[in-house]
C-alpha positions, 0 to 999 in steps of 0.5 A: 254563562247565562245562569253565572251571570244571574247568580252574579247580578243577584249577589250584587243587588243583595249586597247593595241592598244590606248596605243600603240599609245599613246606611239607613240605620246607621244614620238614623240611629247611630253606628254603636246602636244598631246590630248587625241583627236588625240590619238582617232582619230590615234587609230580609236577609240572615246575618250569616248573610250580612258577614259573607258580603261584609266580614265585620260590622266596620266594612259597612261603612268603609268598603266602599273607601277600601275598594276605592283605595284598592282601584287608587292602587291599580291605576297608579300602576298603570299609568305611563313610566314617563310620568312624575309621581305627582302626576301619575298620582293625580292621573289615577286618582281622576281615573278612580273617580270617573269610573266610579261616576260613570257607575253611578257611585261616588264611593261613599256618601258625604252623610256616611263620611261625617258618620265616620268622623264622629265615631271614634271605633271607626275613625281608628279603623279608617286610619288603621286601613289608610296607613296600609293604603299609604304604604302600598301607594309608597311602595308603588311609586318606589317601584316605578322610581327606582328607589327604595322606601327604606332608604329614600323617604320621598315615597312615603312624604309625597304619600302623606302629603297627598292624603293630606290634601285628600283629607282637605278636599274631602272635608271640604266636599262634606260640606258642600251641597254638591257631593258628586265625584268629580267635584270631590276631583276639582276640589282634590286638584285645587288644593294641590295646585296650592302647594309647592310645585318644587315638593315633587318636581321630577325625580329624574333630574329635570327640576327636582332631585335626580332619579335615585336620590336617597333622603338625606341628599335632598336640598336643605331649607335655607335657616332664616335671619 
């Protein structure tokens, strides 16, 4: 409906317009000293306002990662059955970053992600939030293996292998003068393309462990002389 829509449109600018002015405040003076209060009383709105878009002072700063976590989760679950983990992860992880520059949005700002790794209450709730993302993306690649996280650890290795990569290409991207998302993409793509294509080759048999292995029936590295 007409009226819906409007209402929505207006929720949306206003939710855009707290955050961007949190932004603003949180970079130029510091996460730790700015309130939620001046946040309000700078964005015009009341701070019971400010709570009902962002519960806590932290989703400020990472809502935008935790909605991009949550979108990463989805489209790994839409990808096509026949792809291997390592490709439907990086299938879905493109797809993410297109969406997000088609709407204009990088999902978080390079100055805003410093801001994080310098402050330690967020640093803490970052990975508190990407431990449970981990697990949801493990679970799902699980899922579509047919095996289990409790008895085949790959889901979870080839998770943390791919954050870890992440963590690579993102800092490397905060550091660039090109901040976009899709060359946080190519930078994301060149460090995987550097790692071990026998890590994760295909769980179904063709060049890595066979669909359904356990953990402990992997191959062994060879002991060195």
């Amino acid at each position: 409906m007409p009226g819906q829509n409007l209402r929505t449109r207006r929720m949306q600018r206003t939710r855009e317009d707290v955050a961007r002015t949190a932004a603003g405040l949180f970079l130029t003076q510091g996460y730790e000293r700015t309130a939620v209060d001046q946040i309000a009383d700078v964005a015009e709105v009341s701070p019971r306002t400010v709570f009902r878009y962002f519960p806590a002072k932290e989703d400020l700063v990472l809502a935008p990662l935790t909605a991009s976590g949550d979108a990463l989760v989805a489209a790994l679950r839409s990808r096509p059955e026949e792809e291997n983990p390592t490709r439907a992860m990086r299938a879905a992880f493109g797809s993410v970053l297109r969406t997000q520059e088609e709407g204009g949005a990088s999902g978080v700002d390079a100055s805003l992600l410093r801001l994080i790794d310098r402050t330690p209450g967020l640093n803490a709730e970052l990975l508190h939030r990407a431990a449970g993302l981990a697990a949801r993306l493990a679970e799902v690649i699980a899922e579509r293996e047919g095996v289990h996280t409790g008895s085949d650890l790959r889901p979870q290795l080839m998770v943390a292998v791919f954050a870890a990569a992440g963590r690579v290409a993102m800092r490397n991207w905060c550091g660039k003068e090109s901040t976009t998302a899709s060359h946080i993409g190519t930078l994301l793509e060149s460090v995987l393309d550097q790692m071990d294509p026998g890590l994760f080759g295909d769980w179904r048999g063709r060049t890595g462990p066979a669909r359904g292995a356990t953990a402990t029936s992997l191959p062994r590295p060879v002991p060195g002389p």
